[in-house]
Each structure stands twice: as C-alpha cells, then as structure tokens.
C-alpha atoms as a printed R data frame, in Angstrom:
    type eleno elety resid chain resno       x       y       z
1   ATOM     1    CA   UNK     A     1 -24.493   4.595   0.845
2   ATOM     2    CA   UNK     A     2 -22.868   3.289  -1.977
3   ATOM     3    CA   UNK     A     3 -25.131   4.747  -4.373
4   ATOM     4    CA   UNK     A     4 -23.772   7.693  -2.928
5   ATOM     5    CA   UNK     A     5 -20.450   6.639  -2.970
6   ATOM     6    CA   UNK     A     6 -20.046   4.850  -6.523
7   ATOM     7    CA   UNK     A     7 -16.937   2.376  -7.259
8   ATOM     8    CA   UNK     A     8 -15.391   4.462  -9.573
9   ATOM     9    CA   UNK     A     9 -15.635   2.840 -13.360
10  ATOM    10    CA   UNK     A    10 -12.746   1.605 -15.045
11  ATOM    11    CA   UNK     A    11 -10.048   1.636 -12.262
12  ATOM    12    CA   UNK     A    12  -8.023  -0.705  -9.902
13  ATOM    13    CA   UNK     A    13  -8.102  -0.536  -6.226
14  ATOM    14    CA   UNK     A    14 -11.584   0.842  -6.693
15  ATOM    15    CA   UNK     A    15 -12.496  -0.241  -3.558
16  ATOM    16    CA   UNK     A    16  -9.839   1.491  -1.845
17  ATOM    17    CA   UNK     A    17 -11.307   5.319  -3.376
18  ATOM    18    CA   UNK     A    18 -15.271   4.008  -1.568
19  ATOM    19    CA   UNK     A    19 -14.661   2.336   1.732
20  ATOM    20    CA   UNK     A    20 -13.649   4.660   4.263
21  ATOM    21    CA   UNK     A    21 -16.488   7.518   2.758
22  ATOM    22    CA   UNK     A    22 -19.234   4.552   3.490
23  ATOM    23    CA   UNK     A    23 -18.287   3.562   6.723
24  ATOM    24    CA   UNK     A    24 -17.581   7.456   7.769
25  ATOM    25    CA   UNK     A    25 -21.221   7.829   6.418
26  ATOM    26    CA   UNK     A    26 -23.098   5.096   8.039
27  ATOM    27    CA   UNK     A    27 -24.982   5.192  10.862
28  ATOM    28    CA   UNK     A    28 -23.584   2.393  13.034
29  ATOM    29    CA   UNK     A    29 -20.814   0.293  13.003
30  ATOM    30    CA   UNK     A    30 -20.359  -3.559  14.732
31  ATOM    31    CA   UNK     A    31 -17.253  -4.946  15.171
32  ATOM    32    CA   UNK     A    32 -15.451  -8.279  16.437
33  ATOM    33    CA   UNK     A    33 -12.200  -9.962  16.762
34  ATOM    34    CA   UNK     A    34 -13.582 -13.451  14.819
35  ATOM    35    CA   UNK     A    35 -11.458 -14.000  11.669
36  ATOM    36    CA   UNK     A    36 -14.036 -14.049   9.258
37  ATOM    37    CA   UNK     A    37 -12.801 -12.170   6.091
38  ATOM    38    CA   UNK     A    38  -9.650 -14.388   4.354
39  ATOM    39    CA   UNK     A    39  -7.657 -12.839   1.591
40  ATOM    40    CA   UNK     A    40  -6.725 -14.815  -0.837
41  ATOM    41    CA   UNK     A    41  -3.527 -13.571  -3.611
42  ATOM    42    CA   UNK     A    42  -3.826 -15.448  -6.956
43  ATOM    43    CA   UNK     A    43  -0.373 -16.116  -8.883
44  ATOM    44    CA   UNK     A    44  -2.114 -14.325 -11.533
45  ATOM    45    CA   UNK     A    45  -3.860 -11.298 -10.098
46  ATOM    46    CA   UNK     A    46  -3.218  -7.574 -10.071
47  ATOM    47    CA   UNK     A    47  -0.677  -7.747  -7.293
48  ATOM    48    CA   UNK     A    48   1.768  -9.871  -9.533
49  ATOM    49    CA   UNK     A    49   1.480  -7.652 -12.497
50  ATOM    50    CA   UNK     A    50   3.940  -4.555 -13.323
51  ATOM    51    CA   UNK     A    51   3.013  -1.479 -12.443
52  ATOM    52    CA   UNK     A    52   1.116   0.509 -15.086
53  ATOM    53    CA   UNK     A    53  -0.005   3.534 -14.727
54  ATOM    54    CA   UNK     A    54  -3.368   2.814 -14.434
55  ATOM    55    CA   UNK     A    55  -2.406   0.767 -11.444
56  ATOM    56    CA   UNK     A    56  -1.419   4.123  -9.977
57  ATOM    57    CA   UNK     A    57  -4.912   4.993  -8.930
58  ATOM    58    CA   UNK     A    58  -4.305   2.785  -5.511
59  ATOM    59    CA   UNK     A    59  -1.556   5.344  -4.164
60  ATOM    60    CA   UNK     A    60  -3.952   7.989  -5.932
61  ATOM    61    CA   UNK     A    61  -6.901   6.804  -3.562
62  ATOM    62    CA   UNK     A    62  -4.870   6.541  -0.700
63  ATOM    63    CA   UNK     A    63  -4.098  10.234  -1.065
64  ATOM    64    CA   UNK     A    64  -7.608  11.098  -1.449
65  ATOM    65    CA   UNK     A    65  -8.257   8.935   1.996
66  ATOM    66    CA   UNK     A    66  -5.417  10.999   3.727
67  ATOM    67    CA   UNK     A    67  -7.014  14.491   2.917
68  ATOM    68    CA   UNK     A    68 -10.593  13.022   3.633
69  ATOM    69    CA   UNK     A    69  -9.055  12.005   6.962
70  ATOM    70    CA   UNK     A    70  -6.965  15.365   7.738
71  ATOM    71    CA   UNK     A    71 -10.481  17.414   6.960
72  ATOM    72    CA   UNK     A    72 -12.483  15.036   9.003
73  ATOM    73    CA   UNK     A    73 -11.039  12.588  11.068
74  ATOM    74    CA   UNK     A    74  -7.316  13.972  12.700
75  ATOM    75    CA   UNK     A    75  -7.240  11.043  14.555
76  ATOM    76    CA   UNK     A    76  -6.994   8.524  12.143
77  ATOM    77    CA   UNK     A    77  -4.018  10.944  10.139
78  ATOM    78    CA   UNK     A    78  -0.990   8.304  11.095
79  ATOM    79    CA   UNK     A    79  -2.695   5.703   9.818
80  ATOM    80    CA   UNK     A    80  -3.697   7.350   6.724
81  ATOM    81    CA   UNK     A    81  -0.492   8.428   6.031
82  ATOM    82    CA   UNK     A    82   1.118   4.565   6.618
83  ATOM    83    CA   UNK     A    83  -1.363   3.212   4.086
84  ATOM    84    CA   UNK     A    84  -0.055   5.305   1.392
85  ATOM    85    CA   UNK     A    85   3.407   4.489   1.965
86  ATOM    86    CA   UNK     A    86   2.252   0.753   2.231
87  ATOM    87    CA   UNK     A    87   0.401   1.444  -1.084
88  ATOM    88    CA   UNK     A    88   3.991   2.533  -2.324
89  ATOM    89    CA   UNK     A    89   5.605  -0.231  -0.968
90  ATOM    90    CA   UNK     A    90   3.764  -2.861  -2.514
91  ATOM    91    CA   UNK     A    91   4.489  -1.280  -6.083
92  ATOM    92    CA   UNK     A    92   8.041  -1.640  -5.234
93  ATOM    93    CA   UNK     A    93   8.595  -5.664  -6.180
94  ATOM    94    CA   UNK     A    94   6.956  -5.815  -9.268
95  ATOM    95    CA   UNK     A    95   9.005  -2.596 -10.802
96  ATOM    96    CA   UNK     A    96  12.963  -3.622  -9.456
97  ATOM    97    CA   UNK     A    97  13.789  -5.481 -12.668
98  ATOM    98    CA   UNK     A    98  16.998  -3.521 -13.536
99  ATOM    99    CA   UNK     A    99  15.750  -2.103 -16.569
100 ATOM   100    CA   UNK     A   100  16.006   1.962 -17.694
101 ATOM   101    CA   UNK     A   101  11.841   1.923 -17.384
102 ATOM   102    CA   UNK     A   102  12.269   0.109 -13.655
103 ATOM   103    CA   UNK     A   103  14.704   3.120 -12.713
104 ATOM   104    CA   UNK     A   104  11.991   5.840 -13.544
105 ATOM   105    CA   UNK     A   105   9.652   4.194 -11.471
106 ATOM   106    CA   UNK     A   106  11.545   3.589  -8.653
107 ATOM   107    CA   UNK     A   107  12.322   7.297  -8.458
108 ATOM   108    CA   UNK     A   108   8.775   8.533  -9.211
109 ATOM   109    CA   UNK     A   109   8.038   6.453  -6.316
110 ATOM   110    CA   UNK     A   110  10.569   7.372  -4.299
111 ATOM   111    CA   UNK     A   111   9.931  10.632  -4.882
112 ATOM   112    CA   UNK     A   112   6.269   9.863  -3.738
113 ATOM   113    CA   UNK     A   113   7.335   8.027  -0.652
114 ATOM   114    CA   UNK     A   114   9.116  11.558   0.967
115 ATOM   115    CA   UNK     A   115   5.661  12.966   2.916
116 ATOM   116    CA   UNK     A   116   4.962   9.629   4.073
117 ATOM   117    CA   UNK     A   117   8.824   8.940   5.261
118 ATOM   118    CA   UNK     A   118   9.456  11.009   8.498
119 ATOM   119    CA   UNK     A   119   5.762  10.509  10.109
120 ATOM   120    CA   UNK     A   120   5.942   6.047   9.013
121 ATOM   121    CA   UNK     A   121   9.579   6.086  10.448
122 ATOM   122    CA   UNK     A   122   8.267   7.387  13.710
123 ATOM   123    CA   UNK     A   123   5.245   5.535  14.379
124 ATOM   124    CA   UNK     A   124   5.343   3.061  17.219
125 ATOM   125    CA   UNK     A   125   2.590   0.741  15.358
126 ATOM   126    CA   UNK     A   126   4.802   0.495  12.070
127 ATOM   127    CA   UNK     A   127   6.096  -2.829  11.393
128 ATOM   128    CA   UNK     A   128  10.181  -3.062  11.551
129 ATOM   129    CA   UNK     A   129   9.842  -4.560   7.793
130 ATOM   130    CA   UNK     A   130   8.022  -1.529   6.416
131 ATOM   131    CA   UNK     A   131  10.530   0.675   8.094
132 ATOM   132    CA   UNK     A   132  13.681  -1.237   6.683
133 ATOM   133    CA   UNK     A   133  11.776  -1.372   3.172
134 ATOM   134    CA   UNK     A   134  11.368   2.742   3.108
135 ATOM   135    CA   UNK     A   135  14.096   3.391   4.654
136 ATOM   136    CA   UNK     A   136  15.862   1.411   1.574
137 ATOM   137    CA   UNK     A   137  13.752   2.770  -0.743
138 ATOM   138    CA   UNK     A   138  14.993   6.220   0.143
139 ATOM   139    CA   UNK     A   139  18.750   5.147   0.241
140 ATOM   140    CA   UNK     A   140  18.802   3.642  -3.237
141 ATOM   141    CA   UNK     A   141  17.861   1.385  -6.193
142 ATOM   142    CA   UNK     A   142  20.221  -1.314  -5.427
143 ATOM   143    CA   UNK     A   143  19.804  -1.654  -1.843
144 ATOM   144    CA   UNK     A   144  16.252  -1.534  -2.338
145 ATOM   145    CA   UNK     A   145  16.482  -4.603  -4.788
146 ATOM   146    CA   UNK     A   146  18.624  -6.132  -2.566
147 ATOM   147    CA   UNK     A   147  16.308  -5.584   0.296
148 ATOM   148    CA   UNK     A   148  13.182  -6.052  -1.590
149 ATOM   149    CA   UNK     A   149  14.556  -9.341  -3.006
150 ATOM   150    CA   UNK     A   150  15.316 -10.619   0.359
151 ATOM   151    CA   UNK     A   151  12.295  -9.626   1.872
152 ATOM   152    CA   UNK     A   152  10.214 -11.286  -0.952
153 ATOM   153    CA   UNK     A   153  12.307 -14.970  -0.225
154 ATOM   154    CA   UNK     A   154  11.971 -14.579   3.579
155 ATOM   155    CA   UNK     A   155   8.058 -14.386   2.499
156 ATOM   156    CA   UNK     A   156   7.838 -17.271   0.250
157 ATOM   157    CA   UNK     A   157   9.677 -19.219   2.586
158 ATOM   158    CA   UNK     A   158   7.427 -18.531   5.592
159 ATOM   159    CA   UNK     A   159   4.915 -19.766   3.318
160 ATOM   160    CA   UNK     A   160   5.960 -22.712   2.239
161 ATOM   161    CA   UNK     A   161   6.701 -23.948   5.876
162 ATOM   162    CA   UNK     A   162   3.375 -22.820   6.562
163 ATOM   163    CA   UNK     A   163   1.867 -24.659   3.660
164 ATOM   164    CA   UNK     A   164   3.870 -27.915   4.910
C-alpha cells in the first residue's frame, strides 16, 4: 500500500498527503484505546520554524484529504474540514511577529481559513480554543496576536506544572 501510495519527495507534512489513502485502501483495520503512540515536539523541529512556503504543503495536503473525503467518505467531511483549519491554525504562532512579511501571511491565511470557518464554528466536537483562535483570526491581526500570544503562555504554563 505504500508503494502505491508514495511519501511524496522533497516535502513537509509528507505523511499527512499518504495516510488516510493507505488506511482507506487496506483491507482491515484494528483499533484500541491503549496509549501507545507518544508525540514528542523538539525545540528545534519544523513546528518552531517560520512558515515558508514550502511548509505550505501541510494545509495543501489537508485539502487534498478533504476532497478525497467529500468523493469517498461524506461521513468523515467535518472532520476533514477541522483538520485544515487546525493545519491553519498551527501556522498562525510562528508568523505573528509584527513585521510587513507577518501581515501577508496572516491574511493569505486568513483568507484560507473562510471555507473552513462557518462548518469548525458549528461543530459540537470542536474544541472552545480552536473556536476562539479562528474566530480571532477572522476578526484581526492584533487580536489574533493577542490571542495567539495568550494561548501560547497558558500552554507553556500547563506544561511546566506538568513537568513539575
């Protein structure tokens, strides 16, 4: 199956344009409720980095998943359409610097964020925080840095009392 379904060369989130055709192609799937997958977020990996374009492919991906899932899979169509406004979410704290370049790329991903507003805003199994973080992504720039910011220190500090 994943012969079939290469990793596509060169690209980030590369993982994220295979998956779902692999499992939707395999014969038989298992699954439990044991914890046994951990992710771990190095202080120097991809998720800490600006936003390049190249890193673009992940919302790319998720688009791809969302038509894939429309065509094949209606079911699954909410939650197809909450991981690419999670995918443009997650862009959002490494681009809110302030700067011109931070301005365009908040409103090219604003502008991205519109299909995905309405149906993430009404779905009972969205998360108040992602709501309050697109919903402030569609107001504005500085509300989303203010919101974004806070968000990001309410994180860190849950960690470090977890850590402790």
């Amino acid at each position: 199956l994943i012969e079939k379904n290469p990793y596509p060369e060169g690209k980030i989130h590369e993982d994220l344009a295979t998956t779902y055709k692999v499992i939707a192609e395999s014969p038989k799937l298992a699954y439990g409720t044991k914890k046994v997958y951990f992710y771990f977020q190095r202080v120097d990996s991809l998720m800490h980095e600006g936003v390049e374009q190249s890193h673009l492919f992940g919302l790319e991906a998720a688009k791809q998943q969302l038509e894939y899932m429309q065509a094949n899979y209606p079911e699954v169509v909410p939650a197809a359409r909450y991981r690419c406004a999670f995918k443009i979410l997650e862009y959002i704290p490494r681009i809110i610097d302030g700067t011109k370049q931070s301005k365009g790329r908040y409103a090219y991903l604003k502008t991205e964020m519109k299909p995905y507003f309405r149906p993430v805003m009404q779905d009972r199994n969205a998360g108040i925080t992602v709501k309050v973080r697109c919903a402030a992504l569609m107001i504005g720039y500085c509300i989303t840095r203010i919101v974004f910011g806070a968000h990001t220190r309410l994180k860190i500090r849950a960690l470090s009392k977890h850590n402790a």
